[in-house]
N, CA, C and O atoms as a GROMACS GRO file, in nm:
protein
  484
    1UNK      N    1  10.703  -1.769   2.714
    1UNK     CA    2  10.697  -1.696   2.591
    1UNK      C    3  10.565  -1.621   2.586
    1UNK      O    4  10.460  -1.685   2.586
    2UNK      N    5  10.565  -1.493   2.583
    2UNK     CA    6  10.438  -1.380   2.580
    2UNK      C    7  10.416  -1.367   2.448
    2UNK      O    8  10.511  -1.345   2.373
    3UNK      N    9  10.277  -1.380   2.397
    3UNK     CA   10  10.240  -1.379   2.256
    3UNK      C   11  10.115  -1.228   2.244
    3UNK      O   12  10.036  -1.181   2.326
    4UNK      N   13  10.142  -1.199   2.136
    4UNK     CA   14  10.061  -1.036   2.092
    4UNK      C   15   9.946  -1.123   2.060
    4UNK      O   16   9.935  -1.246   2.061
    5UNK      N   17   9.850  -1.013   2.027
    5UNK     CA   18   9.684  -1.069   2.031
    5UNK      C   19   9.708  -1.159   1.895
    5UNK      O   20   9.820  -1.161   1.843
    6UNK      N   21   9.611  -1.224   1.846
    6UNK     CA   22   9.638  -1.288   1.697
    6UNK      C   23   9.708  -1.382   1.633
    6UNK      O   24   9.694  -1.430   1.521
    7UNK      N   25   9.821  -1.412   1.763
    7UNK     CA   26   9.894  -1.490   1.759
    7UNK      C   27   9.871  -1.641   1.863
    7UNK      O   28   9.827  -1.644   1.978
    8UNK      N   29   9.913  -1.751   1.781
    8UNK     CA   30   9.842  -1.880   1.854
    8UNK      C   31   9.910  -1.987   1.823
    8UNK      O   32   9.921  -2.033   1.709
    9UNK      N   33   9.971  -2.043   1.945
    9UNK     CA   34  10.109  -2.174   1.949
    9UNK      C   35   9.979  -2.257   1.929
    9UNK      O   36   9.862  -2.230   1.956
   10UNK      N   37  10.052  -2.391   1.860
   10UNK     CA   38   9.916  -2.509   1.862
   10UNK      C   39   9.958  -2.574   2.012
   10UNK      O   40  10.057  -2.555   2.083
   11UNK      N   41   9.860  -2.643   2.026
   11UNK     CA   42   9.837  -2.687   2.196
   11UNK      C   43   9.876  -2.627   2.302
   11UNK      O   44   9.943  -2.679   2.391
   12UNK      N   45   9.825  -2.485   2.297
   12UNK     CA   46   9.780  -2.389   2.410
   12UNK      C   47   9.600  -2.389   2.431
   12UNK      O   48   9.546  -2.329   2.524
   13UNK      N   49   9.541  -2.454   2.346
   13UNK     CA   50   9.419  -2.436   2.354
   13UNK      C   51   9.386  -2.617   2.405
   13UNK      O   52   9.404  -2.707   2.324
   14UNK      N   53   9.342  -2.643   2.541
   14UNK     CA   54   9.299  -2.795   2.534
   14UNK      C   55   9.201  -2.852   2.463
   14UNK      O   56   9.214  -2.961   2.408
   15UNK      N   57   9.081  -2.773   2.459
   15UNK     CA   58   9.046  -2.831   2.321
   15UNK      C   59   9.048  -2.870   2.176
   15UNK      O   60   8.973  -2.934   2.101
   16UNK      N   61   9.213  -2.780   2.163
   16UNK     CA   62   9.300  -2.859   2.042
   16UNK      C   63   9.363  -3.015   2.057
   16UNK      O   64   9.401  -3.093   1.969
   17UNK      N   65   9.360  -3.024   2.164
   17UNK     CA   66   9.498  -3.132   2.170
   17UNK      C   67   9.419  -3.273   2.210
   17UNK      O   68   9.356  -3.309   2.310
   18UNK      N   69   9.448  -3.326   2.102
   18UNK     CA   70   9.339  -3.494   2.107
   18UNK      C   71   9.359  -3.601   2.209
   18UNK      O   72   9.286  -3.691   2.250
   19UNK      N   73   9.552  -3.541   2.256
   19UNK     CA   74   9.587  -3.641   2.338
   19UNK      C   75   9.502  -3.582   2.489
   19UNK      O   76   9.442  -3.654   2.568
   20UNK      N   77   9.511  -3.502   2.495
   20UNK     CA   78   9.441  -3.422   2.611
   20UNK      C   79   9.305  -3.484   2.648
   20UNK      O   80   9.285  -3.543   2.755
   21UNK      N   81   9.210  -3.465   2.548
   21UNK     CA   82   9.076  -3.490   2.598
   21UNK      C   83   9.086  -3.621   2.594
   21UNK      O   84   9.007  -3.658   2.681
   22UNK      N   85   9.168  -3.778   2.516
   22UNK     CA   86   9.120  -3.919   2.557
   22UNK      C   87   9.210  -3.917   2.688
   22UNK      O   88   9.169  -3.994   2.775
   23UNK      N   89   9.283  -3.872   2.709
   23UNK     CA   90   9.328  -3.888   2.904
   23UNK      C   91   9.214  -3.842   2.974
   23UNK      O   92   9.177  -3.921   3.061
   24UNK      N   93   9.136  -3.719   2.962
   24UNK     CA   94   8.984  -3.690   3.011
   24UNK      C   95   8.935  -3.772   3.022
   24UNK      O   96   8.890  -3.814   3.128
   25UNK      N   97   8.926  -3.828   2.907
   25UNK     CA   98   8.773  -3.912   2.873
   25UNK      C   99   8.814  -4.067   2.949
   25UNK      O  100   8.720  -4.132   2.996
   26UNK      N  101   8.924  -4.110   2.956
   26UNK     CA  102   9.037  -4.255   3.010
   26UNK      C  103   8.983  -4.222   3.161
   26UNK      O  104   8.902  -4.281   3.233
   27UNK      N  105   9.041  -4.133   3.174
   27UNK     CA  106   9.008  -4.086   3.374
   27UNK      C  107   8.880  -4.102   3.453
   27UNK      O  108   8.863  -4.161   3.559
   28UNK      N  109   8.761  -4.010   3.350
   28UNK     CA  110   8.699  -4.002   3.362
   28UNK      C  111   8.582  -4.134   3.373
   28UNK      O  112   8.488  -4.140   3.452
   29UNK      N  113   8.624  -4.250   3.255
   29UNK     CA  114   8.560  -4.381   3.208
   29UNK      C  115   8.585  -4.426   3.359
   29UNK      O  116   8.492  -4.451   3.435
   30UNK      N  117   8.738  -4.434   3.401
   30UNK     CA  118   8.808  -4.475   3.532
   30UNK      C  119   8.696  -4.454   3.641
   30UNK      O  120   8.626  -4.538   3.698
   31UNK      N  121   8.701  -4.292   3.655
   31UNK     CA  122   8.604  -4.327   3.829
   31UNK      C  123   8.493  -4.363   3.769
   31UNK      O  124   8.440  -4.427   3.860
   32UNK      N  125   8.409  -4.369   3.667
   32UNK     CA  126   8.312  -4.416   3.673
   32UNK      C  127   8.295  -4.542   3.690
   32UNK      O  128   8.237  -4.572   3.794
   33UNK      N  129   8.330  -4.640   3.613
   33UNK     CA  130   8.352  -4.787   3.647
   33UNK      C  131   8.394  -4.834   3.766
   33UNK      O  132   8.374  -4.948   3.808
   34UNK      N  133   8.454  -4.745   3.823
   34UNK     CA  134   8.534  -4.800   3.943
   34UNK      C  135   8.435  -4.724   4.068
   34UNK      O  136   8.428  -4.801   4.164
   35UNK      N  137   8.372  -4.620   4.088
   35UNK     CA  138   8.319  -4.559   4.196
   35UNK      C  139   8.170  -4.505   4.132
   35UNK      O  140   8.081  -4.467   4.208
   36UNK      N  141   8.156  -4.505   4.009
   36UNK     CA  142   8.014  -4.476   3.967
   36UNK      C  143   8.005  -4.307   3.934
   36UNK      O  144   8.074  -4.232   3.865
   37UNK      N  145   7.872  -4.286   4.027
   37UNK     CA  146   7.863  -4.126   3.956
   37UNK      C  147   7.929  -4.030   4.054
   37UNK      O  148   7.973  -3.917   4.033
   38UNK      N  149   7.923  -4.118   4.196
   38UNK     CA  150   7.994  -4.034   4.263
   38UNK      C  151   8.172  -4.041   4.277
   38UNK      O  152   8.240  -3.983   4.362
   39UNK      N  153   8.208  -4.106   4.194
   39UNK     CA  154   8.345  -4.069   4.172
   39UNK      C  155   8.386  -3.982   4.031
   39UNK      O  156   8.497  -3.933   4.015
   40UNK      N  157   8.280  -3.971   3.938
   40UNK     CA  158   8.313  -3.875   3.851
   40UNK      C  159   8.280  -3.747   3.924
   40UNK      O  160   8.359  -3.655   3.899
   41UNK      N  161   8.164  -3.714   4.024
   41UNK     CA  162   8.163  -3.557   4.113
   41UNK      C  163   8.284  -3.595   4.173
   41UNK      O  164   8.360  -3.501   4.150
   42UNK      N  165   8.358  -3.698   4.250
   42UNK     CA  166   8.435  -3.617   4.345
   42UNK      C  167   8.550  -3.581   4.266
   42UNK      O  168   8.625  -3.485   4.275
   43UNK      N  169   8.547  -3.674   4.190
   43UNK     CA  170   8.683  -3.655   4.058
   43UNK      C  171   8.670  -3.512   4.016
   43UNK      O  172   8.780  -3.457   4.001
   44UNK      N  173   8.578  -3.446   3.996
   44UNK     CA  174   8.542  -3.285   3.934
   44UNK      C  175   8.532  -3.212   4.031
   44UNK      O  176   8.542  -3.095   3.996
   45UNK      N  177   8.512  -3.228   4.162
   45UNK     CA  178   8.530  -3.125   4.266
   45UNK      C  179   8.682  -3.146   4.272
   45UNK      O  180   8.739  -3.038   4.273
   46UNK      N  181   8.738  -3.216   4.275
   46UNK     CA  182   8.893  -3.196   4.331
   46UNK      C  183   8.958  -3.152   4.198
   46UNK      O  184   9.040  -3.063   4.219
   47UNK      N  185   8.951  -3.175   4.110
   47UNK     CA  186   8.987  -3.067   4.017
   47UNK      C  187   8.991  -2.925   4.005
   47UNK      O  188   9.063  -2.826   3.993
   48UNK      N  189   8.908  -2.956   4.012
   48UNK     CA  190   8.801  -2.778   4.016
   48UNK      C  191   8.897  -2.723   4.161
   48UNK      O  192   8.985  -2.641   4.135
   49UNK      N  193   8.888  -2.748   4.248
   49UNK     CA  194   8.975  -2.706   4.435
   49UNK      C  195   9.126  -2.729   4.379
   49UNK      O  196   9.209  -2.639   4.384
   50UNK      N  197   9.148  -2.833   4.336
   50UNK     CA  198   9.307  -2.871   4.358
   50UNK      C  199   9.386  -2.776   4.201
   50UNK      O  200   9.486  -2.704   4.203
   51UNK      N  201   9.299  -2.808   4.084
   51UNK     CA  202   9.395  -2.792   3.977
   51UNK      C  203   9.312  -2.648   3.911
   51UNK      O  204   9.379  -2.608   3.815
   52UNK      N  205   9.223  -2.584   3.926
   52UNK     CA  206   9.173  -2.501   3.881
   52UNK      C  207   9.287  -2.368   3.910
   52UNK      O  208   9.363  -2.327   3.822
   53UNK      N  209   9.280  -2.312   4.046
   53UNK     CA  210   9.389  -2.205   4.081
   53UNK      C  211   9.471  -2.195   4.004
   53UNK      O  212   9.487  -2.097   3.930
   54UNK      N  213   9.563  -2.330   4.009
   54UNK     CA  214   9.716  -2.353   3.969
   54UNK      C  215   9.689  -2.348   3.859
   54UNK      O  216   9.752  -2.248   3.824
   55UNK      N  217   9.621  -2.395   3.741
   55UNK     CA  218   9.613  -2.394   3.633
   55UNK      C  219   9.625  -2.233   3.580
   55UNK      O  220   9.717  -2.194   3.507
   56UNK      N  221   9.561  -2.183   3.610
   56UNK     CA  222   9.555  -2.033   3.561
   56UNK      C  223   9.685  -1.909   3.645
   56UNK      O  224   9.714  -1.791   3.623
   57UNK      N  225   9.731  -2.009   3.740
   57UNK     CA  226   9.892  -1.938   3.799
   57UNK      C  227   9.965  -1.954   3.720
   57UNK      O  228  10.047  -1.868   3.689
   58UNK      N  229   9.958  -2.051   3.673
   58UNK     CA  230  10.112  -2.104   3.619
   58UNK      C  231  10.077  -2.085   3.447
   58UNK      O  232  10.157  -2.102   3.355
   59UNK      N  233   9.984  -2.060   3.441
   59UNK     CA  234   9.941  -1.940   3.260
   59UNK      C  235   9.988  -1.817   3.248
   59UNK      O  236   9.978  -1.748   3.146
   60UNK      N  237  10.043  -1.784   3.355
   60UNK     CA  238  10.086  -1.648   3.365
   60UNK      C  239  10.253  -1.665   3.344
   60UNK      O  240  10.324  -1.585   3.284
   61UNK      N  241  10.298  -1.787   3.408
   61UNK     CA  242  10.472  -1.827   3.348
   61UNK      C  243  10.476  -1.858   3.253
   61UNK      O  244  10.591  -1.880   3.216
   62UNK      N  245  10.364  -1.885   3.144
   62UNK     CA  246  10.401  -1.916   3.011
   62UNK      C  247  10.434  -2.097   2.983
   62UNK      O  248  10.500  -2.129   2.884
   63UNK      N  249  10.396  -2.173   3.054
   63UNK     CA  250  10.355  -2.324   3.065
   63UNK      C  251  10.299  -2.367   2.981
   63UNK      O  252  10.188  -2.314   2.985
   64UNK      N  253  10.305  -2.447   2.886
   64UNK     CA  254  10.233  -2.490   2.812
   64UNK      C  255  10.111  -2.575   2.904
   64UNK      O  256  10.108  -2.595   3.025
   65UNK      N  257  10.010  -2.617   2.793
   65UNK     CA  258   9.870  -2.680   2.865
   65UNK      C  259   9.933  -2.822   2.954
   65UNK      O  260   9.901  -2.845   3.070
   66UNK      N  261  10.005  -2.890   2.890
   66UNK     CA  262   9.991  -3.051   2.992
   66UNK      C  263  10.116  -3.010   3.090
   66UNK      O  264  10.123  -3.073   3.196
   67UNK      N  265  10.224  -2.902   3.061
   67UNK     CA  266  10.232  -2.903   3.217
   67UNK      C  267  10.142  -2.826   3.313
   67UNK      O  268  10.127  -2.857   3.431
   68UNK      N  269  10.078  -2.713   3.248
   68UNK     CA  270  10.023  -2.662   3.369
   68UNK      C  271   9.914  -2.770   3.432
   68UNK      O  272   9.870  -2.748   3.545
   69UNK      N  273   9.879  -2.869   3.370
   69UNK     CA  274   9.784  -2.934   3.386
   69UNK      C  275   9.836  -3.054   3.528
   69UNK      O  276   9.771  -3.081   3.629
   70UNK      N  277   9.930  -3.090   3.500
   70UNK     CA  278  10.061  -3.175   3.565
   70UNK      C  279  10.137  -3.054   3.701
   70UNK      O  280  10.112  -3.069   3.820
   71UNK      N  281  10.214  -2.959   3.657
   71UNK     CA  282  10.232  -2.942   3.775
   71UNK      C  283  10.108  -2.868   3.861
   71UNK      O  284  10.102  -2.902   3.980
   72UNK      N  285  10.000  -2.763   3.811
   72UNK     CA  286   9.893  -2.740   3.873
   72UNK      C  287   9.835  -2.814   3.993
   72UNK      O  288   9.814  -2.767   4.105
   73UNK      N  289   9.805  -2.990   3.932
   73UNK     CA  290   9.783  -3.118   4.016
   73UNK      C  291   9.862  -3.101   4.132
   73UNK      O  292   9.811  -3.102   4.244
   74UNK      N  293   9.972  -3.088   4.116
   74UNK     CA  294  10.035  -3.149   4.249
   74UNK      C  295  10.098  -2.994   4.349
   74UNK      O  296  10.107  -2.993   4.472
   75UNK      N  297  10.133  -2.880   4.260
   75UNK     CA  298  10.095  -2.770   4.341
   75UNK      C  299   9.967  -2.775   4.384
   75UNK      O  300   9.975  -2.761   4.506
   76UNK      N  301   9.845  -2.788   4.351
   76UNK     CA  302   9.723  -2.772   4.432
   76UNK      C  303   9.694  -2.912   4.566
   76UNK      O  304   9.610  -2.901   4.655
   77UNK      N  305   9.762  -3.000   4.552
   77UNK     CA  306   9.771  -3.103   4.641
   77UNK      C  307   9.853  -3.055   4.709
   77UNK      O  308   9.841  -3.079   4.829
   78UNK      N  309   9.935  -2.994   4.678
   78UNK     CA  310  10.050  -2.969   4.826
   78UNK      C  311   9.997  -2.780   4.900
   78UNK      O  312   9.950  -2.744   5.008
   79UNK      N  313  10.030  -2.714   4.787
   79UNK     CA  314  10.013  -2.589   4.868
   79UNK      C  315   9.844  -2.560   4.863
   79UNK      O  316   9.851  -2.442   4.901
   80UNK      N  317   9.718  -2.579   4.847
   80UNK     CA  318   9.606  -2.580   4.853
   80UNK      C  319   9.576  -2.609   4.989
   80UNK      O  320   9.528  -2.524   5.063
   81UNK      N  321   9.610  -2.755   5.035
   81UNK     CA  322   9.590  -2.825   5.129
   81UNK      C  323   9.658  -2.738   5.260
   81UNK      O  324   9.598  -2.728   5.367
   82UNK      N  325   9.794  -2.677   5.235
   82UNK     CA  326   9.841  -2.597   5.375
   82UNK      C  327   9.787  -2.436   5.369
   82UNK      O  328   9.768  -2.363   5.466
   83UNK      N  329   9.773  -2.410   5.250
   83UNK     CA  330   9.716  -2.275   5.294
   83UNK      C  331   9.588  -2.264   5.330
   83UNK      O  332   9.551  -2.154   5.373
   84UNK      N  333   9.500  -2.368   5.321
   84UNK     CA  334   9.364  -2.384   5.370
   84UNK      C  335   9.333  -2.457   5.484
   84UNK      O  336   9.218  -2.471   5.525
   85UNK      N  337   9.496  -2.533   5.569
   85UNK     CA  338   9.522  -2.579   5.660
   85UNK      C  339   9.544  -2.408   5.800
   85UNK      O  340   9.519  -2.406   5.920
   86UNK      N  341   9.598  -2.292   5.707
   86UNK     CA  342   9.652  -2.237   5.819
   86UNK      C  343   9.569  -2.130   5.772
   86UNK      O  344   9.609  -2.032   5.834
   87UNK      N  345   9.461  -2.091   5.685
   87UNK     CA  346   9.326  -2.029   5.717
   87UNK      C  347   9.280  -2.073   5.818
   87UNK      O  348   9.263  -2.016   5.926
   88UNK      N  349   9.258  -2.174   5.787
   88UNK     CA  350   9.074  -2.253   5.959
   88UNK      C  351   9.174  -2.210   6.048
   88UNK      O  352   9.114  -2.140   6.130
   89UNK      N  353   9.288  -2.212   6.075
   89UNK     CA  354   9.351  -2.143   6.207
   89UNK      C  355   9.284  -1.980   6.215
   89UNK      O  356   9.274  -1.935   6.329
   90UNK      N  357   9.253  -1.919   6.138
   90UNK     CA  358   9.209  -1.802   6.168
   90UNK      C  359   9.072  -1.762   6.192
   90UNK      O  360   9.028  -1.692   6.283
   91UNK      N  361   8.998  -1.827   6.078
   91UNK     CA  362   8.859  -1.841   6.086
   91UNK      C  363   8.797  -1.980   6.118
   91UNK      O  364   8.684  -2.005   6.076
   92UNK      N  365   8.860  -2.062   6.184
   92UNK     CA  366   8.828  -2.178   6.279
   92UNK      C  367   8.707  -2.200   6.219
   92UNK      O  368   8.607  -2.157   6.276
   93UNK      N  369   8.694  -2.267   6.100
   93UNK     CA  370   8.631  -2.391   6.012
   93UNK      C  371   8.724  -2.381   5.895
   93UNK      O  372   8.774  -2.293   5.826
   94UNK      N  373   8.723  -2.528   5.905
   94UNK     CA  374   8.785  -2.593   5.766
   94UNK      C  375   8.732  -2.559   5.621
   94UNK      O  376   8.806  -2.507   5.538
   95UNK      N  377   8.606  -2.588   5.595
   95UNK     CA  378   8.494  -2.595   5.515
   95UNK      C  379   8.534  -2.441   5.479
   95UNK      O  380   8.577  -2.421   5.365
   96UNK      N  381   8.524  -2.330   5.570
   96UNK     CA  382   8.518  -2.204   5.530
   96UNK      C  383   8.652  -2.172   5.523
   96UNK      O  384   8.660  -2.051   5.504
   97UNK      N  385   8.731  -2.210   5.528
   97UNK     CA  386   8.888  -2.203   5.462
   97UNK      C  387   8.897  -2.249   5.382
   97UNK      O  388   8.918  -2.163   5.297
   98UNK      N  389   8.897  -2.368   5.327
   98UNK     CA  390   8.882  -2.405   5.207
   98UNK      C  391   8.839  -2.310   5.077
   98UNK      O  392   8.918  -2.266   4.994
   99UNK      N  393   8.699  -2.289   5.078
   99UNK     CA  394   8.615  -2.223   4.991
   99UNK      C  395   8.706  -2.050   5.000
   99UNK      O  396   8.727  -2.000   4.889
  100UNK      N  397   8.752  -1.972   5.116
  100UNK     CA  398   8.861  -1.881   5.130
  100UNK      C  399   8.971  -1.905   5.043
  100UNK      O  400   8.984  -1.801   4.979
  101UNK      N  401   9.026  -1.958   5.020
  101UNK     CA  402   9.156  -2.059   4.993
  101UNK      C  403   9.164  -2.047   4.849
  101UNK      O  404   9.253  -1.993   4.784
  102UNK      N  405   9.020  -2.124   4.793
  102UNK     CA  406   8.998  -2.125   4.650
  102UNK      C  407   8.933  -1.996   4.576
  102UNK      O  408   8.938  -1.997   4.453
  103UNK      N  409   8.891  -1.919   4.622
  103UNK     CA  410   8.862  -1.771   4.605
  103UNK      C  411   8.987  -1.672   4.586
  103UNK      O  412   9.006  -1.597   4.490
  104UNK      N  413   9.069  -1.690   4.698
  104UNK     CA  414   9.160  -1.568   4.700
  104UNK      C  415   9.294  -1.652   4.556
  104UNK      O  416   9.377  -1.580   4.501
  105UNK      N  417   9.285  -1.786   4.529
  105UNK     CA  418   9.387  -1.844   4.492
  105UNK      C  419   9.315  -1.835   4.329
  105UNK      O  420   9.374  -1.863   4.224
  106UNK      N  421   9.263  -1.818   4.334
  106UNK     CA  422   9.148  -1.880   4.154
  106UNK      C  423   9.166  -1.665   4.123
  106UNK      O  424   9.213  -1.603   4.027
  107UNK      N  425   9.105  -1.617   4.250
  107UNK     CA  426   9.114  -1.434   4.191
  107UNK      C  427   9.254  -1.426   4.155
  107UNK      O  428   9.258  -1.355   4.054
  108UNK      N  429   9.391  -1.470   4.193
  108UNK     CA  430   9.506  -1.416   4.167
  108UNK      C  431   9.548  -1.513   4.010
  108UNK      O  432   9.606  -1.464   3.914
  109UNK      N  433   9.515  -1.607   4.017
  109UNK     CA  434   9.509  -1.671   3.850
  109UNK      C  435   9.450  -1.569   3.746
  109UNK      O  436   9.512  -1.516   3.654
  110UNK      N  437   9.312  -1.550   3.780
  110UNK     CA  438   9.285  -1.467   3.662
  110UNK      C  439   9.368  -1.310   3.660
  110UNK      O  440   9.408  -1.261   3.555
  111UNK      N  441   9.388  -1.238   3.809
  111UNK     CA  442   9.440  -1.156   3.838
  111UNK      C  443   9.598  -1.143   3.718
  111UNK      O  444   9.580  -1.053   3.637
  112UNK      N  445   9.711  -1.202   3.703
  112UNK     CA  446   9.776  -1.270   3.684
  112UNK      C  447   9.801  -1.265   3.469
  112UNK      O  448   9.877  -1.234   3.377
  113UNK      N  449   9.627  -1.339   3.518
  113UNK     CA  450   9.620  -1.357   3.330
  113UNK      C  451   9.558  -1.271   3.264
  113UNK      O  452   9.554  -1.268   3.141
  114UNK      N  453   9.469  -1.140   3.389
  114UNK     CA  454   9.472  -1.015   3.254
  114UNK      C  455   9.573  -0.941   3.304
  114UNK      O  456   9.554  -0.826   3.265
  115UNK      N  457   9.668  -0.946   3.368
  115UNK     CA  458   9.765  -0.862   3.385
  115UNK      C  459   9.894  -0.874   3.278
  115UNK      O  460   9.966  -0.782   3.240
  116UNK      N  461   9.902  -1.045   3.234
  116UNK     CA  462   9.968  -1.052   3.102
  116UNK      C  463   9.881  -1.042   2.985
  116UNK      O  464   9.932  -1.049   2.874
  117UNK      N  465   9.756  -1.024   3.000
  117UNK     CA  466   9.724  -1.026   2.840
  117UNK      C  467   9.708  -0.807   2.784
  117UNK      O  468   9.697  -0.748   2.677
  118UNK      N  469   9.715  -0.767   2.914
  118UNK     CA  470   9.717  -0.624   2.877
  118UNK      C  471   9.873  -0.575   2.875
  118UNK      O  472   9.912  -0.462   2.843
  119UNK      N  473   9.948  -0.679   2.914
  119UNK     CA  474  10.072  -0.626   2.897
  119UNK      C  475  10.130  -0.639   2.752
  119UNK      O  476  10.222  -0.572   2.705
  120UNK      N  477  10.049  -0.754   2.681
  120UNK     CA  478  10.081  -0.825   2.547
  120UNK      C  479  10.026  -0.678   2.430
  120UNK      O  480  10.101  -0.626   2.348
  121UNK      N  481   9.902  -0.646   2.451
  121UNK     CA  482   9.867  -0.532   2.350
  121UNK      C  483   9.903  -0.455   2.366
  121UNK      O  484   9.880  -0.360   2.291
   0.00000   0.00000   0.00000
């Protein structure tokens, strides 16, 4: 569903939605107790690599926040991982496929989301 400027579904914004941030804050309590400080960084780097892209792809189908949040996760676990698998085939490092990977995949998200928000005005 494409919305004109001014217009605003409730829980499209995650910082509306209460259930949203105590699953944050639940997860987050999680690696800490369980792995310390370095499981809340790795917990936020793999976010950031795995669910960041997808998150802002799948804003462009009109997803509400907890699925894009949900399927984002596991599209970025599955197709993240092979398209940054069959980069380093080209530029033979991993490390620099990766960071390739999340560049060209994060530009077509936003790509994507001003391409629907100029289509909306």
């Amino acid at each position: 569903m494409r919305l004109k400027k001014g217009n605003k579904l409730k829980g499209h914004n995650p910082a509306e939605n209460p259930l949203l941030i105590i699953i944050i804050l639940v997860c987050a309590a999680f690696f800490f107790f369980r792995f310390s400080t370095a499981g809340i960084i790795v917990a936020a780097i793999s976010a950031l690599f795995f669910l960041l892209p997808f998150y802002l792809i799948l804003g462009y189908f009109g997803f509400a926040v907890e699925e894009r949040l949900v399927f984002g996760y596991f599209l970025g676990l599955g197709l993240f991982s092979a398209i940054a698998y069959y980069v380093g085939f080209l530029v033979g490092s991993l490390r620099l496929a990766a960071i390739i990977t999340f560049i060209m995949l994060t530009a077509l998200g936003f790509y994507l989301n001003r391409r629907t928000k100029l289509k909306c005005s």
